[in-house]
N, C-alpha and C positions, 0 to 999 in steps of 0.2 A: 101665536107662535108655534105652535105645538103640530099641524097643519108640516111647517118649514123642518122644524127639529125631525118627525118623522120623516121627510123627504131626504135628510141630509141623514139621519141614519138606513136608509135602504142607499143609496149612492155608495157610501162609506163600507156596508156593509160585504163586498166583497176582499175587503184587505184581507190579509194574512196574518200570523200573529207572531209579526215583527213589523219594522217598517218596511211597509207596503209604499214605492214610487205609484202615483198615480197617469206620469204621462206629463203631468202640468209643471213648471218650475216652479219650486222652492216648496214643491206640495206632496205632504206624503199622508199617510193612513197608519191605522193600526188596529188588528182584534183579537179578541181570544186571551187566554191566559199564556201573557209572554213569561216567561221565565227571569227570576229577577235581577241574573244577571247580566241580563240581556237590556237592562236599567239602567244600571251602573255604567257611568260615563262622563265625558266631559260633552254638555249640549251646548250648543249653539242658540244664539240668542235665537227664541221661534215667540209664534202666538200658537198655543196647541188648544183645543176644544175637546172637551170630553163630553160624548152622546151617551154612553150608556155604560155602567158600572162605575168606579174610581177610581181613582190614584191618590198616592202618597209619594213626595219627593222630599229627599231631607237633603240640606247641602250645610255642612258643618253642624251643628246641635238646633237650628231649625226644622223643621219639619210642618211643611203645610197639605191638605190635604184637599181633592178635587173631586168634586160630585159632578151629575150631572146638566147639563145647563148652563156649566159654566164654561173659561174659557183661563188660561191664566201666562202670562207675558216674561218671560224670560230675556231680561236685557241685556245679559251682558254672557260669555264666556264661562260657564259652571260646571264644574266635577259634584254631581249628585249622584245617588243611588233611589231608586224607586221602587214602587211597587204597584202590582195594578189586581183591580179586586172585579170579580163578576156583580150584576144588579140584584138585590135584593130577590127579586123575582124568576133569578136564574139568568135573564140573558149576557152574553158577553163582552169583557169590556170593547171599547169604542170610539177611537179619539183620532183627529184628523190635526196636523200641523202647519205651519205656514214658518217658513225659515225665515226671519229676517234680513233685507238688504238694507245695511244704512242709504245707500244713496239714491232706493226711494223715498225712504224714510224725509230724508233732507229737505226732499222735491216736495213735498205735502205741505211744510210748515206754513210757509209766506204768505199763506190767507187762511188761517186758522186762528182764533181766538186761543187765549191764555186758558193754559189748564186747569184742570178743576188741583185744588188744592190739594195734597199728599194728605192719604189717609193714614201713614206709617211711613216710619224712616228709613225701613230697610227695601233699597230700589231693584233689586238684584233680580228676586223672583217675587209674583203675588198672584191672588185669582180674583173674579170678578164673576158677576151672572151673567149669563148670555143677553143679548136685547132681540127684539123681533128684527132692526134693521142689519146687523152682524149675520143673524142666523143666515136671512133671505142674502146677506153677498156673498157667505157659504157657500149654497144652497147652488147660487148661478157659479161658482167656481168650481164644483163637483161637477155639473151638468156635462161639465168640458170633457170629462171623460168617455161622452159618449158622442161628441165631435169633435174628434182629433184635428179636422183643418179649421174650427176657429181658433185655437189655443193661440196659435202666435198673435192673433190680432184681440183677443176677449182678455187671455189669463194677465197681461199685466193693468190692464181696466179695472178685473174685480180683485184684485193683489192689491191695489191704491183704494179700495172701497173698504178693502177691509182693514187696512191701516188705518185709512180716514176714520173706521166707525170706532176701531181703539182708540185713537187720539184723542178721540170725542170724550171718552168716559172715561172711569176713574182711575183706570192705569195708563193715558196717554201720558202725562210726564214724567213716563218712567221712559220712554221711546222721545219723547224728545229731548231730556236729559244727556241718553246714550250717544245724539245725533249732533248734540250741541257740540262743537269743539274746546272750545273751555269750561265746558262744566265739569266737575271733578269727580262725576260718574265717567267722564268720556277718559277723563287721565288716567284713572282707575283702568280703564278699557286697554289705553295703551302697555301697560305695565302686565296685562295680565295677557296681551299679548306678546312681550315678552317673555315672560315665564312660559308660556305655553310651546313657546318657540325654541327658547336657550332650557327645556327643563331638567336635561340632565346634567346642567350646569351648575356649579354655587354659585347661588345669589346672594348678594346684597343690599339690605333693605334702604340703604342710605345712598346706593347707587342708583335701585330703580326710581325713591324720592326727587331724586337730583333729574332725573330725565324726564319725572312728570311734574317738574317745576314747582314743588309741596316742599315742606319741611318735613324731616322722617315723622314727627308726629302726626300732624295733619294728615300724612300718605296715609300711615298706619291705621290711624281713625277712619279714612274714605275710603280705603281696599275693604276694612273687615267691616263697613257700614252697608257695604254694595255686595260682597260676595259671600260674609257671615263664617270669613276664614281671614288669617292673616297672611301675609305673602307667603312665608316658609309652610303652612298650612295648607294652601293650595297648590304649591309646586309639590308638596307630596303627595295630596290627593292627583294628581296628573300623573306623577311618578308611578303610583302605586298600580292603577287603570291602565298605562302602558304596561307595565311589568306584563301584565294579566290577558294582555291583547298577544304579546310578544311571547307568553308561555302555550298558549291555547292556539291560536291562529298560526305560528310560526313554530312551534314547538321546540321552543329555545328551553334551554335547563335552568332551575331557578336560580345560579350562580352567573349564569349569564343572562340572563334578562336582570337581575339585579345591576350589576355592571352596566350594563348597556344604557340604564334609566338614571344610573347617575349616585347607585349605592358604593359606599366603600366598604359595606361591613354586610356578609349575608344574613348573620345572624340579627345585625339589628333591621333588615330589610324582612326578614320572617316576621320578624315581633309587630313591624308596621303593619306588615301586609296581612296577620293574623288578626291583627287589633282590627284592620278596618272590613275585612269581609268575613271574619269569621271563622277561619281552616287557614291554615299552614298553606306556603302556595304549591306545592306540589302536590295535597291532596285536594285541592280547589280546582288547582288547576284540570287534574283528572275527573271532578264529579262535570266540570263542566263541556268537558270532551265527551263524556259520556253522555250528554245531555243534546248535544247534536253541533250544530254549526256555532262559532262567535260571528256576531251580526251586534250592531248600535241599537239602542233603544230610542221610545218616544213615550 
């Protein structure tokens, strides 16, 4: 495998250190020391692979952490904050991702054997090691970038290759969990599409229950089992990462951006938004203007 991981870090190695588009759909890149909070975000559900250095991603009081080799599955919707660290040996960090479509996802099941058993009950985010046969559909899904006119006929080929090779292993019933329609990871999914949607709105936690067909307990129990936050918990992490997008990119004043995400009190929008990155947001906001562009992380 080592042979394939070297090939798929020279490929990779030309990104930038933010998300790097590669040309392919749903495929981006990433190198260098990104800035961390250039981290901090709400991700999309992806499969991302780390070649060379780490990461750390924490989404509520978890915190798991990615070496090389491996690769790790984000099922659902998540406001995390990250971080990413160089290789022992100096080289640069290194990771390539794969955005999730559910309805490839869908298309894959119907001749697929029964998952491997849950290694852990929290479905949200996990990692796994690389395998030789992932690396190698990697490996032919980078290649793309150096033939632009196979892409529309190859890149959704090796897109289902590499879903198939997750499905396969020990985090595939986390991705067919999300894809199931009534699994209560996917109602979770609904609901937190909600929130993401109506987030400068109040909510209701016995209203969004009621729409993902659960009893508030039950909801309660499956939102913070899946996401490692509770509904009101997550719509403030959403809250907070727009405020923060909407002060720096848009250069709204913290009285307005506060507003605008759904605060009625600045003061208690300072105390959030200090608890959770750190600085006060109009000193936050400045170090990160200073710092160059707002751009998404990976």
């Amino acid at each position: 495998m080592d042979n394939s991981l070297n090939e798929l870090r020279s490929l990779a190695a030309q990104a930038e250190n933010r998300r790097t588009d590669t040309g392919i759909p749903h495929v981006a890149m990433v190198k260098g020391a990104v800035p961390e909070h250039l981290l901090a975000a709400v991700y999309d559900p992806m499969i991302n692979v780390i070649l060379q250095g780490s990461k750390t991603m924490t989404v509520g009081d978890r915190t798991l952490r990615y070496d090389p080799a491996t690769y790790f599955v984000m099922s659902i919707d998540l406001p995390a904050v990250g971080s990413v660290h160089p290789a022992a040996t100096g080289e640069p960090y290194l990771a390539v991702s794969l955005t999730l479509d559910l309805t490839v996802l869908s298309t894959l099941f119907a001749d697929l054997p029964e998952p491997a058993l849950r290694a852990e009950t929290n479905p949200g985010f996990s990692v796994a090691p690389m395998t030789r046969d992932l690396t190698d559909a990697w490996v032919r899904m980078l290649r793309l970038m150096g033939d632009p006119p196979a892409i529309a006929a190859l890149a959704p080929v090796y897109e289902r290759e590499i879903i198939f090779r997750v499905l396969q292993g020990p985090l595939g019933w986390m991705l067919r969990e999300i894809a199931a329609p009534d699994s209560a990871m996917a109602r979770v999914n609904l609901a937190v599409q909600w929130i993401r949607r109506d987030f400068a709105q109040p909510i209701r936690v016995e209203h969004l229950a009621e729409r993902a067909s659960m009893s508030v307990s039950a909801f309660h129990r499956h939102f913070k089992a899946v996401t490692n936050l509770s509904p009101l918990q997550y719509q403030k992490r959403v809250r907070l990462l727009q405020a923060r997008m909407l002060m720096v990119a848009s250069a709204k004043s913290v009285m307005s951006a506060a507003f605008e995400v759904g605060y009625e009190s600045p003061t208690q929008f300072s105390r959030d938004y200090a608890k959770a990155f750190g600085l006060p947001p109009s000193r936050d906001a400045s170090r990160i203007a200073g710092d160059g562009a707002f751009a998404g992380g990976q």
